[in-house]
C-alpha positions in Angstrom: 79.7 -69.0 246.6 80.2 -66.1 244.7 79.8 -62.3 246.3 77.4 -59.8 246.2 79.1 -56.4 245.0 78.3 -53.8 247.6 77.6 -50.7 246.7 80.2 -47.2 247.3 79.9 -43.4 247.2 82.1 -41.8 245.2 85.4 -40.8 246.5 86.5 -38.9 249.1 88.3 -36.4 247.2 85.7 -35.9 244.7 83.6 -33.2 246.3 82.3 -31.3 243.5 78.7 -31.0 243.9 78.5 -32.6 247.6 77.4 -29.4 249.2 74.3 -27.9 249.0 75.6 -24.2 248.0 75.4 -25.2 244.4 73.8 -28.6 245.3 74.6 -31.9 246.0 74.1 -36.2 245.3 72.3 -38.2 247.2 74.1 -40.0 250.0 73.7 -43.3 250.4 71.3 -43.8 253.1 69.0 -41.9 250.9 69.6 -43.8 248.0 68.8 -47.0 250.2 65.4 -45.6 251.0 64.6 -45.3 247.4 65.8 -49.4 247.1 63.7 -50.1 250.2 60.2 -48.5 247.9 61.6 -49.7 245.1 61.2 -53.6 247.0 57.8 -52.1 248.3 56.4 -52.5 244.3 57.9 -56.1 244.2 55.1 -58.5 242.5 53.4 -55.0 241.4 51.9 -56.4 237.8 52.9 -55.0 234.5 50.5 -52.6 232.8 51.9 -49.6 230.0 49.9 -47.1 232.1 52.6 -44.7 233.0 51.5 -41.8 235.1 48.7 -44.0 236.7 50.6 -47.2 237.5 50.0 -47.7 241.2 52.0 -50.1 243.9 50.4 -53.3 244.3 47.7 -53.2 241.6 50.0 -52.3 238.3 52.8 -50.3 236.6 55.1 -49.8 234.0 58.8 -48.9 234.2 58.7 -45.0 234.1 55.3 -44.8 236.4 56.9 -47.0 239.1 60.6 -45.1 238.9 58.8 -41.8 238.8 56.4 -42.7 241.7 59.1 -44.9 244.0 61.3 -41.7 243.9 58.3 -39.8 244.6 57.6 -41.7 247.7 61.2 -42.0 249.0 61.2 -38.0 248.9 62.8 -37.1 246.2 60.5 -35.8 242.9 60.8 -35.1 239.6 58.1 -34.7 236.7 57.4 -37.8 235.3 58.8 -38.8 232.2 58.5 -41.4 229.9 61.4 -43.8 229.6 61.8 -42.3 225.8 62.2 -38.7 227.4 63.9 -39.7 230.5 67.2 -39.2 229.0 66.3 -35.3 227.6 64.7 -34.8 230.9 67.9 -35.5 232.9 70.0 -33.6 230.3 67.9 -30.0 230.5 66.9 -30.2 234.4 70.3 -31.0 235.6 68.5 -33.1 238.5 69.7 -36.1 238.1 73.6 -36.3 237.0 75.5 -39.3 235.0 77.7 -42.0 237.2 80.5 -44.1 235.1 79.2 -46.7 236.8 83.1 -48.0 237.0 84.9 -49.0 240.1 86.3 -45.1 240.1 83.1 -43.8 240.2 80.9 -46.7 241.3 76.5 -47.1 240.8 75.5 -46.6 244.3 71.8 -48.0 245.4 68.7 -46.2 244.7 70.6 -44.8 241.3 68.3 -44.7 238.4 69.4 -47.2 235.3 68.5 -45.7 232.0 68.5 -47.6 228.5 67.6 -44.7 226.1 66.5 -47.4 223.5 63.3 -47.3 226.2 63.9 -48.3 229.9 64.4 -47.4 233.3 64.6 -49.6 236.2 66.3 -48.2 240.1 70.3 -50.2 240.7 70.0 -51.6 244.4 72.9 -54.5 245.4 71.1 -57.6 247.3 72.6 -59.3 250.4 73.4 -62.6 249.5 71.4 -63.9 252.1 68.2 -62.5 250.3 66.9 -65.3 248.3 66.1 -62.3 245.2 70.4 -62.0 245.0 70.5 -64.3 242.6 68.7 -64.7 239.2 67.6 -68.1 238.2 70.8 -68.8 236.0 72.5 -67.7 239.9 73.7 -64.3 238.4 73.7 -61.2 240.9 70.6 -59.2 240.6 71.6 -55.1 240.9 68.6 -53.3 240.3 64.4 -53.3 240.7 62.2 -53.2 237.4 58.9 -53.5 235.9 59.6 -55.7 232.8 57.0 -55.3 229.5 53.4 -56.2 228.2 53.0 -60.3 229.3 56.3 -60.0 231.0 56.8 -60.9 235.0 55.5 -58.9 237.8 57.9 -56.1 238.9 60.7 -57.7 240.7 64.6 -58.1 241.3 66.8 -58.5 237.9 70.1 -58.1 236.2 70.4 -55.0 234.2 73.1 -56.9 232.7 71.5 -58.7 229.5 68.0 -57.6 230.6 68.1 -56.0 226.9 70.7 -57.7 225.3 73.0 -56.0 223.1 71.8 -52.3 224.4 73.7 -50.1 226.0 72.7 -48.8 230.1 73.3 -45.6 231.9 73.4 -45.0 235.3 72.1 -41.7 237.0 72.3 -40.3 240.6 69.2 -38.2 241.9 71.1 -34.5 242.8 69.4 -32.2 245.3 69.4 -28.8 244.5 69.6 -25.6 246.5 66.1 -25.3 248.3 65.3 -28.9 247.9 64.3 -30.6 251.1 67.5 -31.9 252.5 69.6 -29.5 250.7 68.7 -25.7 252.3 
């Protein structure tokens, strides 16, 4: 039986940007309680409403990433997944992640495909029957899918649009932000 892949901080001795002087990244208790909403929306039906999508009833990828932070404490203006990526490079509030076993994706980060998609990373316990995908490929983040697609639910952002490149992204808290005086 293969492994779920757990999820890690960065390293110890990277400490730029862990204070809240000039700021710092979430840690990962708080990025767990943005993977906890994020399962919260699970079976949430697709709808392109955006700003309006709403837990339980319907949502698309940027209304339920925008709204799941939103409720795990940590806001931003919404953005559509076509301005996500400008967003994050003027505002500075969320901050890029290799995504590589130096500087790993750590639950609750947010996935970004700039061709139009943005789903939350979260890493599954094996013994939670939504680990596996149903070719029994790890699952690794939460997402609303597209118009006739599935309800919003546990995927692989691996192939989940093929051939297209995906970013990862850690909320940062800024000086005067709740959690960060």
């Amino acid at each position: 039986m293969t492994e779920i892949a757990t999820s890690k901080t960065s390293a110890l001795s990277l400490t730029q940007g862990t204070t809240c002087k000039i700021g710092r990244f979430l840690n990962m208790e708080e990025g767990l309680r943005i993977v906890q909403v994020a399962s919260s929306w699970e079976s949430t039906p697709y709808a392109l409403v955006g700003i309006n999508s709403s837990k339980g009833q319907r949502g698309d990828c940027s209304g339920s990433s925008h709204h799941i932070y939103t409720e795990a404490g940590f806001p931003y203006p919404y953005q559509t997944s076509k301005t996500i990526t400008e967003y994050i490079d003027k505002s500075h509030r969320f901050r890029a992640i290799a995504g590589t076993p130096a500087d790993p994706a750590q639950d609750g980060d947010l996935i970004v495909w700039p061709g139009g998609h943005i789903a939350i990373y979260a890493t599954f316990p094996s013994s939670d029957a939504r680990a596996t995908n149903r070719f029994g490929k790890l699952n690794n983040m939460w997402s609303a899918h597209y118009p006739g697609g599935p309800a919003y639910s546990a995927e692989r952002a691996e192939g989940f649009r093929k051939n297209e490149k995906f970013f990862f992204y850690r909320y940062y808290l800024l000086p005067g932000d709740p959690g960060c005086p």
